[in-house]
C-alpha positions as CSV (number, residue, x, y, z in Angstrom):
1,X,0.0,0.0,0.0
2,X,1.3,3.1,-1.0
3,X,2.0,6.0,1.4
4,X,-1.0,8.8,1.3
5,X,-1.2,11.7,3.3
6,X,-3.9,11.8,5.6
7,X,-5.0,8.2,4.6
8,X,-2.7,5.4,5.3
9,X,-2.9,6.4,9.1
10,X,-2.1,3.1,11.3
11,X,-6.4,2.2,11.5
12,X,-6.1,1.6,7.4
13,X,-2.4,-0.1,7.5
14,X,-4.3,-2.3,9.8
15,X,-7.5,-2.4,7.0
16,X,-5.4,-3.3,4.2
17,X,-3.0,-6.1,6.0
18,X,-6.0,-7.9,6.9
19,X,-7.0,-7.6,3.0
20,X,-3.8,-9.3,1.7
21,X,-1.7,-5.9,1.1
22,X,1.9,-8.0,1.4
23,X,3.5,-4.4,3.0
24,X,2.5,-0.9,4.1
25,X,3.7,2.4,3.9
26,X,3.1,5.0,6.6
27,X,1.8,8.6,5.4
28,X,5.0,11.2,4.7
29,X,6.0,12.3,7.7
30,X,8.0,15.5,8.5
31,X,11.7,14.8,8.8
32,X,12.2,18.6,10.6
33,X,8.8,17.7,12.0
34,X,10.8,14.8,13.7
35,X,13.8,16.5,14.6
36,X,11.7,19.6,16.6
37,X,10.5,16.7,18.7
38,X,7.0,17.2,17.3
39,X,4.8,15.1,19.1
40,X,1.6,15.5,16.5
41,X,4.7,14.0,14.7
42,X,5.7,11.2,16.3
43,X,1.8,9.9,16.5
44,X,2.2,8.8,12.8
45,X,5.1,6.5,13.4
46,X,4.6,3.0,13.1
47,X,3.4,1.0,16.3
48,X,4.2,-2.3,17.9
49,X,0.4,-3.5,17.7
50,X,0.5,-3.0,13.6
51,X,1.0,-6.0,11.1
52,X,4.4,-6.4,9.4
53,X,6.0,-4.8,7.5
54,X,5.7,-1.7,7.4
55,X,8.2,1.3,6.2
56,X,7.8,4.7,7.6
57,X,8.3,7.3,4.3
58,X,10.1,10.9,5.5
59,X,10.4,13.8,3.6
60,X,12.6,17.0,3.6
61,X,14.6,19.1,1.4
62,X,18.3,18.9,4.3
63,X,20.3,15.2,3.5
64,X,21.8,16.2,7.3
65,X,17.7,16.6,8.6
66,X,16.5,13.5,6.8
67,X,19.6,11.6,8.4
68,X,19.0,12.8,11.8
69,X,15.1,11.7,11.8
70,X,15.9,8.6,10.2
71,X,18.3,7.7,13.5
72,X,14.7,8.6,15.5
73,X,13.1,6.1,13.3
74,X,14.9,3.6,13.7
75,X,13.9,3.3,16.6
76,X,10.5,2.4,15.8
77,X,8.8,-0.6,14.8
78,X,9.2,-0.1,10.9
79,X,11.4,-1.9,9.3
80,X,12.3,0.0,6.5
81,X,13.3,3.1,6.3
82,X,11.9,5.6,2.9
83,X,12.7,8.6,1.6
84,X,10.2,10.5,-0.7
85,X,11.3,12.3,-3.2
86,X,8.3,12.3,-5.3
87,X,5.3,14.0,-3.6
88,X,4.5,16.9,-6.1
89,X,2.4,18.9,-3.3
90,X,3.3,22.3,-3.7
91,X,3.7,23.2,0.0
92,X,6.1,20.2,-0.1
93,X,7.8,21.0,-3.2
94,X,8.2,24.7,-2.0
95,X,10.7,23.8,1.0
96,X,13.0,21.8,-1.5
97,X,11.7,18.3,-0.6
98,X,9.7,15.3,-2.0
99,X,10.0,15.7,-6.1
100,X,11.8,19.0,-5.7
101,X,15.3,16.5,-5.1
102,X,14.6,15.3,-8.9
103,X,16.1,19.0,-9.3
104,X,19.4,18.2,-7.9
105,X,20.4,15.2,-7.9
106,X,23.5,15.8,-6.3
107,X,22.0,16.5,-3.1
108,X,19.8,13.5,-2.9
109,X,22.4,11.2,-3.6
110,X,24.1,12.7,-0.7
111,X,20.7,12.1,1.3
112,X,20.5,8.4,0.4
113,X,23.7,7.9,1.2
114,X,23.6,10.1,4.9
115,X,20.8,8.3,5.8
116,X,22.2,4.4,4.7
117,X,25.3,5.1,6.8
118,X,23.2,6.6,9.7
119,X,20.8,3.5,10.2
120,X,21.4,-0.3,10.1
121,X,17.2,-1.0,8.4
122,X,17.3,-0.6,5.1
123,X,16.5,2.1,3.2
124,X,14.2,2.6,-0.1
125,X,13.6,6.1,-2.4
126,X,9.9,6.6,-3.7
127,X,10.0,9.7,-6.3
128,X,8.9,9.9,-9.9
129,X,10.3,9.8,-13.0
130,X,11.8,13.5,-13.5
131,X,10.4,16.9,-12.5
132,X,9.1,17.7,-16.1
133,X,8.9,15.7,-19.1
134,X,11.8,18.0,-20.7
135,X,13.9,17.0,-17.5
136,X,13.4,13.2,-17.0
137,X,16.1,11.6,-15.1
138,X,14.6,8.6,-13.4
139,X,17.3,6.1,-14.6
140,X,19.8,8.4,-13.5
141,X,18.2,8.9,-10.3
142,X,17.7,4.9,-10.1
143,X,21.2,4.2,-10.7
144,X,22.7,7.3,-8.4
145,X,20.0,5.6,-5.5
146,X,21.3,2.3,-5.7
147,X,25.3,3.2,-6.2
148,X,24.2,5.3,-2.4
149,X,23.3,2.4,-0.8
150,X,19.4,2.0,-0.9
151,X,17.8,-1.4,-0.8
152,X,15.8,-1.0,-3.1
153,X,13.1,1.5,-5.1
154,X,9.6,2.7,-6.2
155,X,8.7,4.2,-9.4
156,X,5.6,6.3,-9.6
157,X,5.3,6.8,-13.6
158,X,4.4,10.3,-13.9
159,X,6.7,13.5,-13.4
160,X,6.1,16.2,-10.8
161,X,4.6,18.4,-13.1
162,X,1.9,16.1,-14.1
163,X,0.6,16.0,-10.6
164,X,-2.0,13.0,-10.7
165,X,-3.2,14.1,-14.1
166,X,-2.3,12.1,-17.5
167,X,-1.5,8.5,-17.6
168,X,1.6,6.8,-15.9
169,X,4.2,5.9,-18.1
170,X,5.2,2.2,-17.3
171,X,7.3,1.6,-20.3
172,X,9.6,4.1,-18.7
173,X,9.2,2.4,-15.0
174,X,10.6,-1.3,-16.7
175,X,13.5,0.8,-18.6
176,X,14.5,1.7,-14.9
177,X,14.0,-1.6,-13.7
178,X,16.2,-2.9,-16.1
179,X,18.4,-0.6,-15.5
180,X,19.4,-1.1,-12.2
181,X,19.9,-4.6,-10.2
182,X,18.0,-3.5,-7.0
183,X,14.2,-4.3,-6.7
184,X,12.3,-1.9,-8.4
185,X,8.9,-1.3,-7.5
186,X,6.1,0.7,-9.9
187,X,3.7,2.6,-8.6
188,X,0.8,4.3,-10.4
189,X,-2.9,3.8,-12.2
190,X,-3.2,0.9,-10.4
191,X,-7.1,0.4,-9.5
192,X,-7.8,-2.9,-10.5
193,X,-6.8,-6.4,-10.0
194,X,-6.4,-6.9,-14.0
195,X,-4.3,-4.3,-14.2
196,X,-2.3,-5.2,-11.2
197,X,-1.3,-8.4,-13.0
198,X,-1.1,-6.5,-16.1
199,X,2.2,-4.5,-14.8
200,X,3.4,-7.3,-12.8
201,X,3.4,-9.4,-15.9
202,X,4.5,-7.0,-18.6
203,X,6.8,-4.7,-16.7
204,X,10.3,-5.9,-15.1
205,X,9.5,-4.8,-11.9
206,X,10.2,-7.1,-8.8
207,X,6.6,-6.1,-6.9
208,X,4.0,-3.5,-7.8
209,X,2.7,-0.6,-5.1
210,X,-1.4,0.9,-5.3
211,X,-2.4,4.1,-4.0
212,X,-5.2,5.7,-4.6
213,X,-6.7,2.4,-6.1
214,X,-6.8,1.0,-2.5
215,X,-8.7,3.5,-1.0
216,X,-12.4,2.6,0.2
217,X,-10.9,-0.4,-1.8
218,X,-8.8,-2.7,0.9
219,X,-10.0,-5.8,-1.1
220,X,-7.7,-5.0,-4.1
221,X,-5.1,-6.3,-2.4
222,X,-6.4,-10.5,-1.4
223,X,-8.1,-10.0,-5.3
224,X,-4.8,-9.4,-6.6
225,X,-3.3,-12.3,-4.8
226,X,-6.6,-14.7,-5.9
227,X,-6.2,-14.0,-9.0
228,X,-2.4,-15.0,-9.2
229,X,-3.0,-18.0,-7.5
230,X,-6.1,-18.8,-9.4
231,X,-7.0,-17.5,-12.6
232,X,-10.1,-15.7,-10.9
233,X,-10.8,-13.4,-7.8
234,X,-14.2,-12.6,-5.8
235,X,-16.1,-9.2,-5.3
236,X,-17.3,-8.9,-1.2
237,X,-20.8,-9.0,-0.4
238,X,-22.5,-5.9,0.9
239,X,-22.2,-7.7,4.4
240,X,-18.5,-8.2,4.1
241,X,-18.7,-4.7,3.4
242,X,-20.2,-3.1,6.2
243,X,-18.4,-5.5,8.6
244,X,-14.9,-3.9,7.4
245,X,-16.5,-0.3,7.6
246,X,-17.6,-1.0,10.9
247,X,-14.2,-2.2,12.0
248,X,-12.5,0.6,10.5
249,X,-14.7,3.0,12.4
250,X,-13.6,1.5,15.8
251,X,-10.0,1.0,15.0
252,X,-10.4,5.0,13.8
253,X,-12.1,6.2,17.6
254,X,-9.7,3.6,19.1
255,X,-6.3,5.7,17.4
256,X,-8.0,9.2,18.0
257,X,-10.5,9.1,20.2
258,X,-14.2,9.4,19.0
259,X,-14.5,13.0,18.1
260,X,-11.4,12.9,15.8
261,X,-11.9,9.5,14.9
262,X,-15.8,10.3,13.7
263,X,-14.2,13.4,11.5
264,X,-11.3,11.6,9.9
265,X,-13.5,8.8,8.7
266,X,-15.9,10.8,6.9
267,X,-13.1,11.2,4.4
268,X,-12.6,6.8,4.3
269,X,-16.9,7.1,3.7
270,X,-16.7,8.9,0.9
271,X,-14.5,6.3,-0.6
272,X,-16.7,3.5,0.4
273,X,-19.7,5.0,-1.0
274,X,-17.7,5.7,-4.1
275,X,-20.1,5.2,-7.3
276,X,-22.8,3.3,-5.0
277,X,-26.8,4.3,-5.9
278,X,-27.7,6.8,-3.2
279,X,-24.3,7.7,-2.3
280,X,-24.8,11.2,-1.9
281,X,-26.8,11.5,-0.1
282,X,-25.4,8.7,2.3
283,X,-22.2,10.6,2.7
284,X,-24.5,13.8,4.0
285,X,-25.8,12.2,6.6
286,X,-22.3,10.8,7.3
287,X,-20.9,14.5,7.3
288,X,-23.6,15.3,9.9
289,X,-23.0,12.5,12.2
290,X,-21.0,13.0,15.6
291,X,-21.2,9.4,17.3
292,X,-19.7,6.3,16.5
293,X,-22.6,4.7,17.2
294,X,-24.8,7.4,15.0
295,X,-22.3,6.4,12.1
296,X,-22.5,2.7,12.8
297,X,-26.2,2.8,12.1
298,X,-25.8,4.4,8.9
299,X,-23.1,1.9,7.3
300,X,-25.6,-0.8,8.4
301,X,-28.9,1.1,7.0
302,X,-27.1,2.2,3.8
303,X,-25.4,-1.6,3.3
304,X,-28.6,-3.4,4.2
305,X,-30.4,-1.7,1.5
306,X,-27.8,-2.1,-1.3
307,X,-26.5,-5.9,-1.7
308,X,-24.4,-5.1,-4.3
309,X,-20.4,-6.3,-4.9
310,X,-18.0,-3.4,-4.8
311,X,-15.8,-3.1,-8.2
312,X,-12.0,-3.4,-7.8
């Protein structure tokens, strides 16, 4: 499971593990963040009650900062260690970190290579395949990553500049795969078990990483692993449904309490209800509830009235 800000908080790592995701990715966290002892911060790290494994993903534009909060990671539970340089989120960009390092090169070798002397886990890079299309470097960013020392790498197939708009190129993600000896994994337009397989057979990459496919979606993941193993995969029932939207819900006022639990999950609902008959208005109702137990009653309304099988 890819790493999504504001989404992949430990309540969903726990969703998708228990859905067949085979590792999980912790939202980008703050490397000055971190190192300011920021303690809003250090509630995103990876905890000793989550499945395994599971990599914790910083970001900053400093090699020195991303070294020092990688030392305070180690110390976690994770066990990798990533560094983003892909996020294309302009107030991330702005400081000189996540794809902004596709700009100089120079300096995040030398942040790849700070952080794998630093720490004894190992350590992967997640960025994208240039900043523009007129300055696309990721094989020389794959090759400068893995002569630094990192254990290995994810490819998302579209540059900075493209945002989340356009098509991922995966032609370009199996040149850099080929290119280097270290896993590569490719990341990007992955919202479908078909597809999954797809990449996995047709590219050269070692594994494959969904995003934004996965969320209100955990089931990608055990359909993608059916289908390997058999030729075919299953849809879940509207029961199955509701039963993993009611867990999420309590693992959610479990991690933040009820109030912020309730607020953060309307985001997950609107996922869920994703292309479902009456959705809408469903998710209104959500956006006006303040309980678990008001919320609970909805999933279990809205579900018992729609058997239908969620898409992949």
């Amino acid at each position: 499971m890819a790493p999504i800000a504001g989404m992949t908080d430990g309540p969903y790592r726990k969703i998708v593990m228990n859905h067949g995701a085979g590792m999980v990715v912790s939202e980008l966290i703050s490397a000055n963040a971190l190192v300011r002892d920021s303690r809003r911060t250090f509630d995103m790290l990876p905890t000793d009650d989550e499945p395994k494994p599971i990599s914790a993903q910083i970001f900053g534009g400093d090699p020195e900062i991303l070294r020092d909060s990688a030392v305070i990671i180690e110390e976690t539970p994770c066990d990798y260690i990533d560094l983003n340089f892909g996020c294309p989120v302009k107030k991330v960009v702005k400081t000189g970190a996540g794809s902004a390092m596709l700009q100089d090169l120079k300096k995040a070798g030398q942040a790849v290579e700070a952080v794998v002397r630093a720490v004894k886990k190992p350590v992967t890079v997640k960025f994208r395949t240039g900043w523009t299309f007129a300055t696309i470097n990721a094989i020389e960013a794959a090759k400068l990553f893995e002569e630094k020392g990192a254990h290995a790498i994810t490819l998302h197939g579209r540059t900075a500049s493209q945002g989340y708009s356009g098509t991922a190129d995966w032609d370009l993600i199996s040149e850099v795969a080929n290119a280097v000896k270290i896993p590569v994994i490719g990341n990007g337009d992955i919202t479908t078990p078909e597809i999954a397989i797809k990449r996995l057979n047709e590219s050269a990459c070692s594994a494959i990483m969904i995003g934004r496919g996965a969320l209100g979606n955990p089931w990608i993941f055990e359909q993608v692993n059916e289908l390997l193993e058999t030729g075919t995969y299953t849809k879940p029932a509207a029961n199955e449904i509701a039963g993993v939207i009611l867990s999420h819900i309590r693992l959610m006022a479990s991690h933040y309490g009820e109030k912020t639990g309730i607020r953060k999950m309307r985001t997950h609902m609107g996922y869920y209800s994703r292309g479902v008959a009456g959705g809408a208005r469903f998710r209104e109702k959500v956006n006006n509830t303040r309980t678990c137990a008001e919320m609970e009653r909805l999933v279990t309304d809205f579900f018992d009235d729609h058997q239908y099988a969620v898409s992949a």
